[in-house]
C-alpha positions in Angstrom: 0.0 0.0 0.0 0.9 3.4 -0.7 3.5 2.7 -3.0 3.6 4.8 -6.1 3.5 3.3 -9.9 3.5 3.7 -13.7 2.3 1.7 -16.4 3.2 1.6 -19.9 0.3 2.3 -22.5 0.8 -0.9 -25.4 1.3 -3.5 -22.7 0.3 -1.9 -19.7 3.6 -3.2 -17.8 3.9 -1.7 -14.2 6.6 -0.6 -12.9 6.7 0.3 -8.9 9.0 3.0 -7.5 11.2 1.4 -5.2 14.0 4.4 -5.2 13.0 7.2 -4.4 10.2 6.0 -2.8 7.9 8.8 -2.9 8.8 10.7 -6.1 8.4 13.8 -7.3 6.2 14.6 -9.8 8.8 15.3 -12.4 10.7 12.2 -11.7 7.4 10.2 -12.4 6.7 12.0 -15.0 10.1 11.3 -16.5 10.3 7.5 -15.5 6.8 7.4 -17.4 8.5 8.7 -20.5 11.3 5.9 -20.4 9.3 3.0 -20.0 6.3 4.5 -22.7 9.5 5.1 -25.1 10.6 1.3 -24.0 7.4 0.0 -24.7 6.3 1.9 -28.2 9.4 0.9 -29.4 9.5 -3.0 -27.9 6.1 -3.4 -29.7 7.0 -1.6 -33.5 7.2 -4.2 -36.6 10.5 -4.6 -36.8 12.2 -2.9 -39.2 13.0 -3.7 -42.8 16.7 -4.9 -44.1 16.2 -0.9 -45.6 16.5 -0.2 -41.9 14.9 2.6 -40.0 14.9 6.0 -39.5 16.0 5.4 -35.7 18.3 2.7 -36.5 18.1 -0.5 -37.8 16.2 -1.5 -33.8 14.0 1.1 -34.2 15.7 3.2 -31.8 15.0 0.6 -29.0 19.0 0.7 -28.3 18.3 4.1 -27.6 16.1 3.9 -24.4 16.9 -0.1 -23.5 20.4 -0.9 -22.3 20.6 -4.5 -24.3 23.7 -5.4 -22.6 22.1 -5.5 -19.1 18.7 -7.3 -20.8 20.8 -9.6 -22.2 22.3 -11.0 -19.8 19.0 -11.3 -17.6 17.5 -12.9 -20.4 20.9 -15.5 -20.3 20.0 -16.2 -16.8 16.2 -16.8 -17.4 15.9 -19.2 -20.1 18.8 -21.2 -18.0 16.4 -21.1 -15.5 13.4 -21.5 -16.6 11.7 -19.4 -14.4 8.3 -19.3 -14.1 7.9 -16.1 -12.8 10.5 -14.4 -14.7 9.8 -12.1 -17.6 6.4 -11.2 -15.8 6.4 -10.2 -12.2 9.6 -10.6 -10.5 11.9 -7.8 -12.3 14.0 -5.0 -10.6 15.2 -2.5 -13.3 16.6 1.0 -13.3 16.8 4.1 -15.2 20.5 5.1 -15.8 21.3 7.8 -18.2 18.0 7.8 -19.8 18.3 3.9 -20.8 16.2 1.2 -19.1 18.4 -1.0 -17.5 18.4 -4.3 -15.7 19.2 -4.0 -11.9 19.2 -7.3 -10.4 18.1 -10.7 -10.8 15.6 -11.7 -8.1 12.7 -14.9 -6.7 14.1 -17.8 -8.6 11.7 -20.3 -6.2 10.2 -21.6 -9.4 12.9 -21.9 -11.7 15.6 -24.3 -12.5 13.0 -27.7 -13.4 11.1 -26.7 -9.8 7.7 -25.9 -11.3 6.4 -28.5 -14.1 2.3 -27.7 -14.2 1.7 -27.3 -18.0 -0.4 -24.1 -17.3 2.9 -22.1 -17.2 4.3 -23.6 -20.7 1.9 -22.7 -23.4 3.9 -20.7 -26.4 2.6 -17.5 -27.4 3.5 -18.1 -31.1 2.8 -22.2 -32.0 0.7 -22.9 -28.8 2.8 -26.2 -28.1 3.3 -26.9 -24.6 6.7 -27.8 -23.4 5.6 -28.9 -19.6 8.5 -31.5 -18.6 10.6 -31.0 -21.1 13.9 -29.5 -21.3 13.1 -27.4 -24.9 11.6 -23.9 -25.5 12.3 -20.4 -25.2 11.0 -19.3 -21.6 10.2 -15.9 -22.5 7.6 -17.0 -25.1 5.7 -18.9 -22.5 2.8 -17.1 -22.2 2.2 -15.7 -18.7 -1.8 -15.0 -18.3 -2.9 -16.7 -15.7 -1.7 -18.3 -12.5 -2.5 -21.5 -10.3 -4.8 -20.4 -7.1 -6.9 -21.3 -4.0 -10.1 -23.6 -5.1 -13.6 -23.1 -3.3 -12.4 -25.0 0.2 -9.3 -23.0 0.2 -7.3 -25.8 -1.0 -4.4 -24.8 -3.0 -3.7 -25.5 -6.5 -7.7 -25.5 -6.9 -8.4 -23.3 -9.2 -6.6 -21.1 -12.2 -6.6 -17.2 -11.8 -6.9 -15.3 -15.4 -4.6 -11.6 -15.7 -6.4 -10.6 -19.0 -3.3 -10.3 -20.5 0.2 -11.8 -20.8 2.4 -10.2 -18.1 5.7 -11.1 -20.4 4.3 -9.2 -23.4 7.3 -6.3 -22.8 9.7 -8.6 -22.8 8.0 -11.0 -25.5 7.9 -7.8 -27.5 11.8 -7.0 -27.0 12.8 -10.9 -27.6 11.0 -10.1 -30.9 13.3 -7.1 -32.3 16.4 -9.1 -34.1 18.8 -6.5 -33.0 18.0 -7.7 -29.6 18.3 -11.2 -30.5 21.9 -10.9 -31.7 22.7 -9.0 -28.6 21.5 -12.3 -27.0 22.9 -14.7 -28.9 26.5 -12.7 -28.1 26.2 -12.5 -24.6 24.8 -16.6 -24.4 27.8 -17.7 -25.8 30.2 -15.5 -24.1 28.7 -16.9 -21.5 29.2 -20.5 -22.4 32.7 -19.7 -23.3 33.1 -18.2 -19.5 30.9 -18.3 -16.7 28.6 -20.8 -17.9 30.7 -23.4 -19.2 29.3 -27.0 -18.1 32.5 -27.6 -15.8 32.0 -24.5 -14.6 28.0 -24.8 -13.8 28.7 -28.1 -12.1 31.8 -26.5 -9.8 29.0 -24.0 -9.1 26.3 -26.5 -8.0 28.8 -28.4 -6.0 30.6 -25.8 -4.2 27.5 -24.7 -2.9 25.6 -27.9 -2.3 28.7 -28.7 0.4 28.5 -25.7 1.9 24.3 -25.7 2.1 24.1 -29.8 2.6 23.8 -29.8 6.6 21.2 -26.9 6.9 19.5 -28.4 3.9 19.2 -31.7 5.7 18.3 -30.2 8.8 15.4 -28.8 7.4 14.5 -31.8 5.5 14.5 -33.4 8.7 12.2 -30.6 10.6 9.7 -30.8 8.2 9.6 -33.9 7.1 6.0 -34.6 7.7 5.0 -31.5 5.9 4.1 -31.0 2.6 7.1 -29.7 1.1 6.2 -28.8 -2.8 3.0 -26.9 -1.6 1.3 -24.8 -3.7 3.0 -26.4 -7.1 3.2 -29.6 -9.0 7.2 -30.6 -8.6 8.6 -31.8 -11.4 10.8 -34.5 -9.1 8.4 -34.9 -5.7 11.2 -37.4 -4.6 13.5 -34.2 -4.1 11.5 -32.8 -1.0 13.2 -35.7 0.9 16.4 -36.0 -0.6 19.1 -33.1 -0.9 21.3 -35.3 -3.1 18.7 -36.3 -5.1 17.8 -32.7 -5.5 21.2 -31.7 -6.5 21.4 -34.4 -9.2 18.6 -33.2 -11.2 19.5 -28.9 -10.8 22.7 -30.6 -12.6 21.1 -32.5 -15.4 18.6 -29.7 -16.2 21.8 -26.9 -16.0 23.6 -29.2 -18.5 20.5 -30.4 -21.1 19.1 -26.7 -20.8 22.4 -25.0 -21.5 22.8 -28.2 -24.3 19.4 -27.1 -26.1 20.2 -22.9 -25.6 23.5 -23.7 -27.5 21.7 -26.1 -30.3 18.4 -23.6 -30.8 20.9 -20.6 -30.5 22.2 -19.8 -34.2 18.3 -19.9 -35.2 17.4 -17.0 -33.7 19.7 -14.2 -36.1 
């Protein structure tokens, strides 16, 4: 409550002030000028091979730092998240640019969440539920699982109206984007996310987490640990290694189909 907001006109994104957090008229007024610009320009055709008067991205460069999205966009189709793309985004304004800030809520990601309701493809309608394939951000995001009539969860389905990734469907679609994409995946693949170094990650930090994590599979044990969502591997809840086996086969076969569906994209 209380906190102030703007929202874009084409896909009526919002975007909540969380710095400052009471601002001034003219600093909504100008954060409502960015993300407008952002989303005009997200949602143009793209342009022809003539180019455009803005530049062959139709000026999106201009008011959309891509190096910034890019990367986010690196870490969300490795993850899979389901919430990604649509609700749980920090982003900033710096030098007039729309920027990614930080990523953030990654409880649903990484082969967590497997109800087919989050997988439906906004261009071919085929659902990739339990698979490994598919470009996350073209998973349309309309709806969401809810409460049914006795409170129970997972009982019912919850419509938006619209699909909270169109934004960021609507940037994935500009091709300058796309290359800026493809570059930064496999620079990342050549780096940070090589598959030796994604499994020294998962490793490092499984030894360092294991005791807690099989403390707390121990205190609540009788408790029904996957909750509110379908797990894709129930069998996880009660077994830490078991848990850290599959993060490391869906890190690898993701990464694995990223790098074979990548070229296809320029």
């Amino acid at each position: 409550m209380g906190k102030t907001s703007v929202s874009t006109g084409d896909t009526s994104t919002a975007f909540t002030f969380v710095y400052p957090k009471r601002p001034s008229p003219d600093q909504r007024a100008f954060i409502q000028r960015v993300v407008d610009a952002v989303d005009q320009r997200a949602a143009a055709p793209p342009p022809t091979s003539g180019g455009a008067a803005m530049g062959a991205d139709g000026g999106l460069a201009e008011v959309l730092d891509f190096g910034s999205f890019a990367r986010y966009f690196v870490l969300q189709e490795l993850a899979v998240d389901i919430d990604g793309y649509a609700f749980s985004d920090y982003v900033a304004v710096r030098g007039g640019r729309l920027e990614h800030a930080a990523p953030w809520d990654y409880d649903l990601a990484f082969n967590f969440e497997c109800r087919p309701l989050y997988f439906n493809n906004a261009y071919t309608g085929e659902n990739s539920a339990n698979s490994t394939g598919g470009w996350n951000v073209e998973n349309v995001r309309d709806s969401a699982n809810w409460f049914g009539p006795m409170g129970d969860s997972g009982g019912s389905v919850k419509y938006f109206g619209t699909n909270r990734r169109q934004l960021f469907l609507n940037i994935w679609g500009q091709p300058s984007f796309r290359e800026a994409f493809v570059d930064a995946w496999r620079e990342a693949r050549r780096g940070a996310l090589t598959d030796e170094a994604l499994m020294s990650m998962v490793e490092g930090h499984a030894a360092q987490i294991e005791p807690a994590a099989q403390h707390d599979i121990r205190l609540w044990s009788n408790s029904e640990r996957c909750a509110f969502f379908e797990c894709c591997h129930p069998e996880d809840k009660t077994d830490f290694r078991s848990a850290t086996l599959h993060l490391k086969q869906h890190l690898l076969s993701r990464a694995r189909w990223i790098d074979s569906h990548v070229a296809r994209l320029l």
